[in-house]
ZAMARGU-4260 file (C-alpha; in steps of 0.2 Angstrom, whole numbers, plus 5000, padded with zeros to 4 digits):
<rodrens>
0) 4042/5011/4671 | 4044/4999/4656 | 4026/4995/4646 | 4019/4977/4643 | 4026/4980/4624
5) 4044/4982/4634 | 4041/4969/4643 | 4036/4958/4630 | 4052/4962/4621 | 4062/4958/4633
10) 4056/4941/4637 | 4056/4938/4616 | 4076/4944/4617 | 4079/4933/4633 | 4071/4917/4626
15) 4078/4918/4609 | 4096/4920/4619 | 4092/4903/4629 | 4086/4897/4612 | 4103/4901/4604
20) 4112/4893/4618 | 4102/4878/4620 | 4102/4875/4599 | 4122/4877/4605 | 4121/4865/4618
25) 4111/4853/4608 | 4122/4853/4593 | 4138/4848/4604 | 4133/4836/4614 | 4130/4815/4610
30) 4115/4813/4599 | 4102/4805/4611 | 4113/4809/4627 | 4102/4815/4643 | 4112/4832/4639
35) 4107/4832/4620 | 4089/4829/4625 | 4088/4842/4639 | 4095/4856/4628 | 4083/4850/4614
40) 4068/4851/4624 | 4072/4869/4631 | 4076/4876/4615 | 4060/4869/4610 | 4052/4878/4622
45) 4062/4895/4621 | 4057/4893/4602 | 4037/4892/4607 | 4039/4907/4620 | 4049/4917/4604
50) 4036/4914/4591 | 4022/4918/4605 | 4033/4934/4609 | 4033/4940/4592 | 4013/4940/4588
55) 4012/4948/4606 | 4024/4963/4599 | 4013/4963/4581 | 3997/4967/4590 | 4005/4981/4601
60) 4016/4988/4586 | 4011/4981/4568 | 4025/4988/4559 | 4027/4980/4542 | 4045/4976/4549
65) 4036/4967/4563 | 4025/4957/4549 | 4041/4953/4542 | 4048/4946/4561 | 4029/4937/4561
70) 4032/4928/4547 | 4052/4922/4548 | 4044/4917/4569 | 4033/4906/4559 | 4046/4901/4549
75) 4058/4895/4563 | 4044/4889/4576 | 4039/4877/4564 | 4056/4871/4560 | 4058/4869/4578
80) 4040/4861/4581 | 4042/4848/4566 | 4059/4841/4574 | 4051/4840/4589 | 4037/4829/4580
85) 4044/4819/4571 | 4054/4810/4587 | 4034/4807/4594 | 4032/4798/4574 | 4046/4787/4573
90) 4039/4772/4577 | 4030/4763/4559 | 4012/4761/4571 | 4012/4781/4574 | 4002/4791/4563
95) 4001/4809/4558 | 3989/4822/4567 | 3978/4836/4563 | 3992/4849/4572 | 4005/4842/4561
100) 3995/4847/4546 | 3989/4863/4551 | 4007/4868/4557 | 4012/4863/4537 | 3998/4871/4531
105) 4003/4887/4541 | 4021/4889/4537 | 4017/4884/4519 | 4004/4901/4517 | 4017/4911/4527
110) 4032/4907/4519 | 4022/4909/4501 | 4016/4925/4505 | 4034/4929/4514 | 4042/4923/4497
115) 4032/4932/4486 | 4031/4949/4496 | 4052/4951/4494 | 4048/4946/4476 | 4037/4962/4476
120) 4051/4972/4486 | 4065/4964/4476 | 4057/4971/4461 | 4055/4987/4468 | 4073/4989/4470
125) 4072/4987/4488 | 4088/4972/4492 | 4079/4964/4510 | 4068/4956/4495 | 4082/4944/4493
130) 4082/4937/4511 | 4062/4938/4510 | 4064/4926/4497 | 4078/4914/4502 | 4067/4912/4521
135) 4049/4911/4511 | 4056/4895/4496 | 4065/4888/4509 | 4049/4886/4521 | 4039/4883/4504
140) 4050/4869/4499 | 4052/4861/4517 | 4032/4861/4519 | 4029/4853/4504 | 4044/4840/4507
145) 4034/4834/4523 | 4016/4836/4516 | 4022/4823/4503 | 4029/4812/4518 | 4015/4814/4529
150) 4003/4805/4512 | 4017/4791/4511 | 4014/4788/4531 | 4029/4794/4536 | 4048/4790/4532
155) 4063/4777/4541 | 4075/4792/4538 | 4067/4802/4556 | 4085/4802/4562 | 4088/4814/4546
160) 4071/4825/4546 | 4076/4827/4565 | 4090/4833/4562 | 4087/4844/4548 | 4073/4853/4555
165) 4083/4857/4570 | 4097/4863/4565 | 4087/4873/4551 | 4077/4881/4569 | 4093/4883/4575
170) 4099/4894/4559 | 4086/4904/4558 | 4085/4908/4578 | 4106/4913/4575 | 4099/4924/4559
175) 4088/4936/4569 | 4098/4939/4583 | 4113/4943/4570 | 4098/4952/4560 | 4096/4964/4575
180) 4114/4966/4581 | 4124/4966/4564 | 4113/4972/4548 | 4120/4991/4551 | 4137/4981/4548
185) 4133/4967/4538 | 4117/4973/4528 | 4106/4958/4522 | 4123/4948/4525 | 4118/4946/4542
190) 4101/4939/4539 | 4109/4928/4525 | 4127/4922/4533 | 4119/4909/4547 | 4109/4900/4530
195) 4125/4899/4520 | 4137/4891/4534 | 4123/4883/4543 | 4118/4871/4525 | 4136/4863/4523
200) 4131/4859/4541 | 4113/4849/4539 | 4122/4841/4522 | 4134/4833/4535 | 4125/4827/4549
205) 4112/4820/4533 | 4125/4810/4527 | 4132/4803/4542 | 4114/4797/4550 | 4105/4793/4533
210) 4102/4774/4531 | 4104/4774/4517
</rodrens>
């Protein structure tokens, strides 16, 4: 008879597939359509019940690879959460709130100490420091980058921030489920691959819905 551990990993595996399939759905369909909205709003909410999922398998388990999960979770969910809050920000009246600078606050302590750990491991000769890394400057950078918009009282470009936070959720969602299936394949390639092909991807849609 499967445990609440089993169970919790199975309904984190179940919503991070809907997730991956309703980033999909999202990416394919007209910016703004009904069908792009829908699919944003469920992988929104897959995204939420993925993050939850992952601190409920840390308490049963903490591993140090389920820290690791914690923190990438972090990662992702806010990618996921800041898209979602800049659409409710992108009138010029709209203000920033206290949860948008807690949730940067978070990622940016989580993806320093992520960053700075694979540093550690790096140094030690252990190659998973790499992807560590990449995840933590990445986070690091992005947090800062909005901390600095949210003092300026927010930007025109929220087409842009959408997009590149979404798409960046969607890249790191694609990352752990290739994590899981292809690492005895791939090695840290398959934490790694999603970032490099999923970039030239937020460059584009950058470009083509910058105002500038």
């Amino acid at each position: 008879m499967p445990t609440l551990e089993g169970w919790t990993l199975w309904l984190h595996i179940g919503a991070g597939t809907v997730a991956v399939l309703a980033g999909l759905g999202a990416l394919v369909t007209t910016k703004g359509g009904w069908r792009h909205r829908q699919a944003g709003k469920l992988f929104v909410i897959s995204m939420g019940v993925v993050v939850a999922t992952v601190f409920g398998l840390l308490v049963f388990n903490p591993t140090t690879f389920r820290i690791i999960l914690t923190l990438v979770a972090i990662f992702s969910g806010y990618f996921a959460f800041s898209g979602y809050r800049v659409l409710s920000r992108k009138r010029s009246g709209d203000d920033v709130d206290t949860i948008d600078w807690v949730a940067t606050g978070a990622v940016f302590v989580a993806c320093l100490g992520l960053g700075v750990w694979g540093g550690m491991w790096y140094l030690g000769g252990q190659s998973f420091g790499i992807v560590m890394i990449v995840f933590g400057t990445i986070g690091v950078v992005f947090a800062t980058l909005d901390a600095w918009t949210f003092r300026r009282d927010g930007t025109d470009e929220w087409m842009v921030s959408h997009l590149q936070r979404m798409i960046a959720a969607f890249i790191s969602t694609v990352s752990a489920v290739s994590a899981v299936n292809l690492t005895p394949i791939l090695g840290i390639w398959a934490w790694l691959w999603p970032t490099i092909v999923g970039v030239p991807l937020i460059v584009y849609w950058s470009n083509v819905y910058s105002t500038e």
